[in-house]
C-alpha positions, 0 to 999 in steps of 0.5 A: 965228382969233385962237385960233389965233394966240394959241396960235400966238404961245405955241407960237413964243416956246417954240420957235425960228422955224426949227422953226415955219418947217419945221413950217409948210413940212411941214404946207403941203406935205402938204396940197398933196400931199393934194389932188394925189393926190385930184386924180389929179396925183400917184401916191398913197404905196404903204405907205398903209394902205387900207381901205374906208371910207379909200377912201370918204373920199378919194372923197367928198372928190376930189368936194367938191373937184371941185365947188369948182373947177367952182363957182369956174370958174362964178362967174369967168365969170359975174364976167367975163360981168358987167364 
């Protein structure tokens, strides 16, 4: 984590901190869009490539999702059953 801010720390003193701010927005923003289009809450973008092994991709990664917030859902009850 400290790599990282290093190296982001350097890339801001070159640019100006409204385009890190934007870069920072847009990258936010895509991986919520990500997540919704694997979660089947947002249509997926049309002129998408898709391929096989795309689709198995975005499967695997809709059921690793689907199981972290099964898991999250369990462990709140179990933290809530236990106060």
């Amino acid at each position: 984590m400290a790599s990282f801010l290093l190296l982001f720390g350097f890339w801001l003193s070159k640019q100006n901190v409204s385009n890190a701010v934007l870069y920072l927005y847009n990258r936010i923003m895509s991986i919520i869009r990500q997540i919704s289009e694997y979660l089947y809450l947002r249509k997926k973008d049309p002129n998408e490539p898709r391929t096989q092994w795309m689709k198995y991709m975005h499967g695997i990664n809709r059921i690793s999702i689907l199981l972290f917030i099964f898991a999250m859902i369990v462990l709140a009850i179990k933290l809530i059953r236990a106060a």
